[in-house]
FIZAVO-648722 format. One record per residue: residue number from 1; residue in three letters; x, y, z of N, C-alpha, C in turn. Coordinates in nm, 4 decimals, decimal comma. Layout:
% residues N
NUM | ALA | X | Y | Z | X | Y | Z | X | Y | Z
...
END
This chain:
% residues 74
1 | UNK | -1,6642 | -2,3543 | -0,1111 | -1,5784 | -2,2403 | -0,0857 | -1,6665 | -2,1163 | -0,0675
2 | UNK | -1,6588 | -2,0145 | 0,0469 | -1,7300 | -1,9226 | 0,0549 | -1,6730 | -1,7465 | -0,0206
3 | UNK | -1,7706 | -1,7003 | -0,0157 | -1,7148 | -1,5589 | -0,1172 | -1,6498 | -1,5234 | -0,0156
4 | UNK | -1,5293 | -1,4257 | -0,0801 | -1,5050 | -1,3073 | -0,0322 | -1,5886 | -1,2043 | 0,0269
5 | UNK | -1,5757 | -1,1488 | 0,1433 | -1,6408 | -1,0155 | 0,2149 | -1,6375 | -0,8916 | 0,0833
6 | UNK | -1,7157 | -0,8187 | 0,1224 | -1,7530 | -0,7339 | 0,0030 | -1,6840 | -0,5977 | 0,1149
7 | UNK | -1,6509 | -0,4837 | 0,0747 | -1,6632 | -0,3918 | 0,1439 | -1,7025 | -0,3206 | 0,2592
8 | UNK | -1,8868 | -0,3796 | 0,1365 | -1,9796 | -0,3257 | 0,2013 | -2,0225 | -0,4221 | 0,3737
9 | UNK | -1,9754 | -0,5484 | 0,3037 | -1,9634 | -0,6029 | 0,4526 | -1,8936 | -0,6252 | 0,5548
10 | UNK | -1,7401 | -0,5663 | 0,5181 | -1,7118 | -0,5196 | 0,6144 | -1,7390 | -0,4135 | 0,6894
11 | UNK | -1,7768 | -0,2975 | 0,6366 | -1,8259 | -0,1952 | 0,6927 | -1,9568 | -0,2420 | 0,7974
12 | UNK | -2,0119 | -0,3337 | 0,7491 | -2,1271 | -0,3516 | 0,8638 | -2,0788 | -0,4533 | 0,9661
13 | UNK | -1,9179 | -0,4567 | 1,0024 | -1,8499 | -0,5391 | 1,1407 | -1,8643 | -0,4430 | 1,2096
14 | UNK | -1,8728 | -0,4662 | 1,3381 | -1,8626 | -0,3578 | 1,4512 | -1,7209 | -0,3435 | 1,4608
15 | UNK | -1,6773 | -0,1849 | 1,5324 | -1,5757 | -0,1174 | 1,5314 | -1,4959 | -0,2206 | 1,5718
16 | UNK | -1,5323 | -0,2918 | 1,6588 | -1,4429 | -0,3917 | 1,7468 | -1,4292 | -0,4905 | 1,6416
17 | UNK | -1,4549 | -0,5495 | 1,5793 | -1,4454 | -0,6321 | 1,5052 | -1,3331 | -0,5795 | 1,3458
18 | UNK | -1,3789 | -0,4750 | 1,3077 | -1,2859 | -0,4647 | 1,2359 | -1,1877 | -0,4134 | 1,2957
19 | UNK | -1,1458 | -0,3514 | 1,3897 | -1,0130 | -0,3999 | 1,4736 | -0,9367 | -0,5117 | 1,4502
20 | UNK | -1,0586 | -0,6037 | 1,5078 | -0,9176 | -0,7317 | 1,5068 | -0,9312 | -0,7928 | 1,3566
21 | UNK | -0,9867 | -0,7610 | 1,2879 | -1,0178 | -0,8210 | 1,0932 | -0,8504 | -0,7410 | 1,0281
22 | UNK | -0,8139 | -0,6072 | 1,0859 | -0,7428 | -0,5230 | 1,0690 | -0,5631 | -0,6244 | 1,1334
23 | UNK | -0,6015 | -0,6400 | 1,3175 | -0,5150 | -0,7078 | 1,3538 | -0,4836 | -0,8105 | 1,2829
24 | UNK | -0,5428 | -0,9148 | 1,2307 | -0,5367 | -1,0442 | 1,1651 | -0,4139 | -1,0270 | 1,0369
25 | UNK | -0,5109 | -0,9338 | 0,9286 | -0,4684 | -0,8927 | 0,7981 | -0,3335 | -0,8431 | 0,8575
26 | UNK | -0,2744 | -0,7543 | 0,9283 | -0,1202 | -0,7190 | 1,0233 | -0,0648 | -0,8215 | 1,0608
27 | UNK | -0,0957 | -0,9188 | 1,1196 | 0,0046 | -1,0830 | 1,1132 | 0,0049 | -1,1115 | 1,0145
28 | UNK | -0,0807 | -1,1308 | 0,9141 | -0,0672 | -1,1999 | 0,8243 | 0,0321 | -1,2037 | 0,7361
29 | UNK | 0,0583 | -1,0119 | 0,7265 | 0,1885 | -0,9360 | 0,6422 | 0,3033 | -0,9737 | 0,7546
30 | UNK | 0,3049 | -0,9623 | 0,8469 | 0,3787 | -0,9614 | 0,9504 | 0,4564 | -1,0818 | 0,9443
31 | UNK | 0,3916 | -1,2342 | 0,8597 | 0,4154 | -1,3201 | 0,8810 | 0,5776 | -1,3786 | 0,7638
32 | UNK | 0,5215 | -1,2666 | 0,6738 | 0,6234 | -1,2667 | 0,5441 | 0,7498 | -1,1449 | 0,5244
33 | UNK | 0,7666 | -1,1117 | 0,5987 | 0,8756 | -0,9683 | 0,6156 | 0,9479 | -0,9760 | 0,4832
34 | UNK | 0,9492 | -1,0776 | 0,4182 | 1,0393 | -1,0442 | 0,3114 | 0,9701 | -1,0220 | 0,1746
35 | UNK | 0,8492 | -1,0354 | 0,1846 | 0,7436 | -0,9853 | 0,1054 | 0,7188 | -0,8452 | 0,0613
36 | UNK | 0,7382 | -0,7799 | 0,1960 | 0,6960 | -0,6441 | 0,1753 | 0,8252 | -0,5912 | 0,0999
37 | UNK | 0,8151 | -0,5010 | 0,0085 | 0,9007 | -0,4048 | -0,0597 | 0,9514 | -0,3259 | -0,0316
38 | UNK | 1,0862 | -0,2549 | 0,0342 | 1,0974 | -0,1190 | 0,0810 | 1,1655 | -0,0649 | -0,0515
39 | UNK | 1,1603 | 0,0707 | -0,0342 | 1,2392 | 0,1747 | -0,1650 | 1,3489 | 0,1889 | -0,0907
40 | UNK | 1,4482 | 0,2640 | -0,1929 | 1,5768 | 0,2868 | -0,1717 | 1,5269 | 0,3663 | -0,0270
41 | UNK | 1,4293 | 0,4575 | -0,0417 | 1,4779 | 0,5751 | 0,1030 | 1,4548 | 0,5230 | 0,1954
42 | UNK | 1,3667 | 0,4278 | 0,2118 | 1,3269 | 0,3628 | 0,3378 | 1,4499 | 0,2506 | 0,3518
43 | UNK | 1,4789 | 0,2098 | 0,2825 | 1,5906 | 0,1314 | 0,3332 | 1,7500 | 0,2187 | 0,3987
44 | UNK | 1,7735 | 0,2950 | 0,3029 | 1,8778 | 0,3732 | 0,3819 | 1,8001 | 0,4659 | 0,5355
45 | UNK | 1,6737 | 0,4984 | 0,5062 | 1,6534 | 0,5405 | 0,6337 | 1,6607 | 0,4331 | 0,7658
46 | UNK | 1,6534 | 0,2780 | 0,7320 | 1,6225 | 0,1736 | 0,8401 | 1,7621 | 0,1545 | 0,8778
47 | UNK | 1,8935 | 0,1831 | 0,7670 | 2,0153 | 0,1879 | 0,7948 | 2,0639 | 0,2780 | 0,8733
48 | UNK | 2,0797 | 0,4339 | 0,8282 | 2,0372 | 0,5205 | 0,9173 | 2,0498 | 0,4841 | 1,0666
49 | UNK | 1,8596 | 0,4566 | 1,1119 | 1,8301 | 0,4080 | 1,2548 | 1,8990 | 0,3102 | 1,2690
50 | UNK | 1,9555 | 0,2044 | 1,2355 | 2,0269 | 0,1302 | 1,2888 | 2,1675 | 0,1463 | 1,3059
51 | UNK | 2,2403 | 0,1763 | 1,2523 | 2,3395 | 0,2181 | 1,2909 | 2,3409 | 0,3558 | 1,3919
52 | UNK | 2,2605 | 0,4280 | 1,3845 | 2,2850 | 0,5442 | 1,5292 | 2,2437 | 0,4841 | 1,6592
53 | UNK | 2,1140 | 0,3598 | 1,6712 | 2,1272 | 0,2442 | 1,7578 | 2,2352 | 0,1745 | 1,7784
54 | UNK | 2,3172 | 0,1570 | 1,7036 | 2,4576 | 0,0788 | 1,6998 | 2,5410 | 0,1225 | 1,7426
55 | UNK | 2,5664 | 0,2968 | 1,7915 | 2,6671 | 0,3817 | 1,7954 | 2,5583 | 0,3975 | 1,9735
56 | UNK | 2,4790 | 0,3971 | 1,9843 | 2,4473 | 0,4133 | 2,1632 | 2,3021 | 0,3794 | 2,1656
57 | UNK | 2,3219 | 0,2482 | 2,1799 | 2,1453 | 0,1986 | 2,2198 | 2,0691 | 0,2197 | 2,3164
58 | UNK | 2,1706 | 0,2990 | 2,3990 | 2,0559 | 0,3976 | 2,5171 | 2,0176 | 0,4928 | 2,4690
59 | UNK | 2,0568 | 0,5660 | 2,3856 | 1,9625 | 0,6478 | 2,3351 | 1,8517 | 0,6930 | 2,3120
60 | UNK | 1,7625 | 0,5760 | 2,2945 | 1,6337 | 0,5716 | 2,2622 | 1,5775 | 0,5260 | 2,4238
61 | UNK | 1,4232 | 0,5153 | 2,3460 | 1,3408 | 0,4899 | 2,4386 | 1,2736 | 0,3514 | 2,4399
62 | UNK | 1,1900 | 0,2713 | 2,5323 | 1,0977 | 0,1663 | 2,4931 | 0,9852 | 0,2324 | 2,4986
63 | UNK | 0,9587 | 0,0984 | 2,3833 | 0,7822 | 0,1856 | 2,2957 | 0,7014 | 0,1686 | 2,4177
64 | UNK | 0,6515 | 0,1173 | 2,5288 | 0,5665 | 0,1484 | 2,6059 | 0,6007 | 0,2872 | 2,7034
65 | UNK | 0,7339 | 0,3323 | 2,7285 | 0,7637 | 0,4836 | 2,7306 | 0,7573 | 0,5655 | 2,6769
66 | UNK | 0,7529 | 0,5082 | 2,5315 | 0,7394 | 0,6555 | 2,4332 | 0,5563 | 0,6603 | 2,3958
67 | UNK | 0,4852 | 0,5308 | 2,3924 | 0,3427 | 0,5541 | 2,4077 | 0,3024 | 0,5990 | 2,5193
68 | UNK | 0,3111 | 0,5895 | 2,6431 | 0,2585 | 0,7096 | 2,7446 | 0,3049 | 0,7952 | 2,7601
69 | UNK | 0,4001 | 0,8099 | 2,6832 | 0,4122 | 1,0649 | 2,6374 | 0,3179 | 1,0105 | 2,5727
70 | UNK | 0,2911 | 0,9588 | 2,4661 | 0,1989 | 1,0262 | 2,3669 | 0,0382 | 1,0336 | 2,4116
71 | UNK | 0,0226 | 0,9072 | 2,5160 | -0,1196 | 0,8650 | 2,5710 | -0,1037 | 1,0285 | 2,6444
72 | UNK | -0,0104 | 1,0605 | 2,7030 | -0,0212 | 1,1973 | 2,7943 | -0,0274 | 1,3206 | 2,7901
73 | UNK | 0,0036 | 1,3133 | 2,6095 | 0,0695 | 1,4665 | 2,5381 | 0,1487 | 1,4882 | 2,6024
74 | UNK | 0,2520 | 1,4487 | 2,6611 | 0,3583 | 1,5013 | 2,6863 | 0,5221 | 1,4562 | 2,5953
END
């Protein structure tokens, strides 16, 4: 069985690399949704957004529209 990465060795992955060490560890949570914990506010806030989605789902935007305002500052 091999050790655990130390910190310090991650810090010596290249940027690119801890990118995807970063991506990985994000599926990984990603993989258990019912794992993660929300608090009361975050849950009434996810209620909230969903129901004003529920009341006119055009409303919003898709995230690759709303990331190029932001890629654009606009």
């Amino acid at each position: 069985m091999s050790e655990e990465p130390s910190i310090s060795d991650i810090l010596a992955l290249s940027v690119a690399e801890r990118i995807l060490l970063v991506e990985d560890i994000w599926d990984s949570i990603a993989d258990v949704p019912e794992a993660v914990e929300l608090s009361d506010a975050q849950r009434r806030e996810l209620d909230t957004r969903l129901e004003a989605y529920r009341r006119d789902p055009a409303a919003g935007a898709p995230w690759d529209v709303i990331k190029a305002r932001i890629a654009n500052g606009s």
